[in-house]
Phi, psi and omega in degrees: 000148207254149164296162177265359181239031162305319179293296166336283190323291173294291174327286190254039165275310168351287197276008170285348196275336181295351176292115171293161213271195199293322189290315184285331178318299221275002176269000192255341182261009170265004218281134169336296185199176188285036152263291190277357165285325159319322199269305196292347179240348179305286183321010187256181143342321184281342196304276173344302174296330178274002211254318171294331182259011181296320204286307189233015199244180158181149176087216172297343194242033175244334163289330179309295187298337177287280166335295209287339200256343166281341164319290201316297173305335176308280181352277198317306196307279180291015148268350182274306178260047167260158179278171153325305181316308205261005192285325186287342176297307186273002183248349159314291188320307198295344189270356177282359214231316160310312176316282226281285183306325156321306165292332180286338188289313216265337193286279158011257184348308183290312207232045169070018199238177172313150117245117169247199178227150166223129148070232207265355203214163180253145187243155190280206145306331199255359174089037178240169176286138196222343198237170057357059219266059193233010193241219190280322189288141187284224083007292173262068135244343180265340170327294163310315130359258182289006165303316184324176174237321164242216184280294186314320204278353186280289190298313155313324150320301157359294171283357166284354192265336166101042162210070170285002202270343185276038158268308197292357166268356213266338187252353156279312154349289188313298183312285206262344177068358171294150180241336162344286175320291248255338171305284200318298178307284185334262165348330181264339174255003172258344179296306194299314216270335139342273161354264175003308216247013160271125186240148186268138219213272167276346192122312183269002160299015149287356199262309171305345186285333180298289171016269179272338138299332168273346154304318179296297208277357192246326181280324161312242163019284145329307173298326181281321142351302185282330205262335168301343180280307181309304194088049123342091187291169200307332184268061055330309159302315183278353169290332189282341167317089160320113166284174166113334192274200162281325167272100220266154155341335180246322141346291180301296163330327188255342180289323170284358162271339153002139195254017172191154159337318173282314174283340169285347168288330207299311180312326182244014178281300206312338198270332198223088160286346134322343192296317184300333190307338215264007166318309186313312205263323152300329166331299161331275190228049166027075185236138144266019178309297189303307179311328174280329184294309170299322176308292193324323167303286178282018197240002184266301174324308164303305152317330193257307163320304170316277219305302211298337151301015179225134129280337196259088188184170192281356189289348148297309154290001191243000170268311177320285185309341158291350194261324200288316177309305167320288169340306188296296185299302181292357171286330165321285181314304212265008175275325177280285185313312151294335170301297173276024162086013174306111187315129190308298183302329187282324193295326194290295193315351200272310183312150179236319171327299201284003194226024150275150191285334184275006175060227190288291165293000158312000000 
């Protein structure tokens, strides 16, 4: 009997050969300025797009746009040869990027600035491109959005969108002005409603439920991380905590009594041995860049390894979809870096693709 993800398969091994390689990442993080960073992507997949965002865009923000609209098709791309079985899965997954413009509106908001919207994409306060349109809400549903005239009136829109739970933050909101709460519920109903929606189908949909723990758990972390540095006390951290990863809540409590960083890492290496790279470099330049490049790295590296034994499961998709994302974030970097003057070795150290072990084809 023929798999349902058979198709899935032969559709985005095809399109996996467009992802650039190991080679091309460290020739694109050498490029003089952003004209030969260009020049260094015309033979690729970015090629059409960047040619199109040529007509109107210039600098970074003709690469953005260029990145964010092929990103886009990827997206489109695997919910369109997903089966049934896996479709609510991946149209769930897809939905972090509403989050992320949802979040971007509302942040505006809170503090009195612009967002407008052009074409395919959202500009922030700072004129740069900020948004994603890959997930379920269309163009005009953030239109409506950004109609609003204040914070409340956005989050009353909200619920018709399935995120009614930001009401019940809206009278903290008032008081305090914080806005945090109102972030934290978006995470919390797009983790939950994830969550939700892997369904056992085949059997093997434990390996996306791993998934989306290890996303939980690299996001966790990270989050302790930020607040140990800060000296943050701990029940302040732990309220920003997310369940649902491998590393429960009361872990996370006892890794942060930890009496400095360096012994809260000492805490999470056996389970995250990547952890230890971002020492040097906080040591250094108080940085935590190494701590994330590295979780991020391995945690990518594991996953794509784990999901690539089930290929006929939805775990085809979700390696796709991990590559493009990954793909995305380090062109950013090295587009940001290079625009402001970043050292090729700090840019290279930031990437997480080329300094996967697993190469081209991770």
């Amino acid at each position: 009997m023929s798999s349902p993800y058979a198709s899935a398969m032969g559709r985005l091994t095809v399109r996996s050969a467009a992802f650039l390689s190991r080679e091309t990442f460290l020739g694109l993080a050498g490029a003089k300025d952003l004209s030969d960073l260009v020049k260094g992507l015309e033979p690729t997949a970015y090629s059409p797009d960047l040619a199109a965002a040529a007509s109107m865009y210039r600098g970074e923000e003709m690469l953005e746009v260029a990145i964010n609209r092929l990103f886009v098709r990827r997206c489109r791309g695997v919910l369109d040869a997903t089966p049934f079985a896996g479709k609510a899965t991946v149209a769930a997954y897809l939905r972090r990027f509403d989050v992320q413009n949802i979040a971007l509106i509302l942040s505006a908001k809170a503090q009195g600035r612009l967002v407008r919207e052009a074409e395919s994409f959202l500009i922030s306060s700072r004129e740069i491109p900020a948004g994603l349109f890959a997930g379920a809400m269309t163009l005009d549903d953030f239109r409506q959005l950004l109609q609003q005239p204040t914070l409340e009136a956005v989050v009353q829109q909200l619920v018709r969108f399935g995120y009614g739970s930001l009401l019940g933050r809206l009278e903290a909101y008032e008081r305090t002005r914080d806005i945090f709460p109102l972030l934290q519920a978006l995470d919390q109903v797009y983790y939950a409603e994830l969550q939700r929606s892997i369904l056992y189908f085949q059997g093997d949909e434990w390996n996306l439920r791993r998934f989306v723990h290890s996303e939980l758990d690299v996001r966790n972390i990270l989050l302790l991380l930020k607040g140990k540095d800060s000296g943050v006390p701990v029940e302040a951290v732990l309220e920003r905590f997310l369940e649902g990863g491998t590393v429960t809540k009361a872990q996370a409590s006892d890794a942060y009594a930890a009496p400095s960083l360096a012994e809260m890492v000492a805490v999470f290496q056996p389970r995250f041995p990547a952890i230890a790279e971002g020492l040097a470099g906080y040591q250094a330049q108080r940085t935590l860049t190494g701590f994330e490049v590295g979780l991020t790295r391995e945690r990518a590296m594991r996953e794509i390894l784990r999901m690539r034994s089930y290929p006929l499961s939805g775990a085809i998709l979700f390696t796709f979809l991990m590559r493009a994302e990954l793909e995305r974030t380090d062109l950013r970097k090295i587009v940001y870096g290079r625009q402001y003057g970043v050292p090729t070795n700090a840019i290279v150290e930031q990437l997480v693709v080329p300094r996967m072990r697993a190469g081209p084809a991770a």
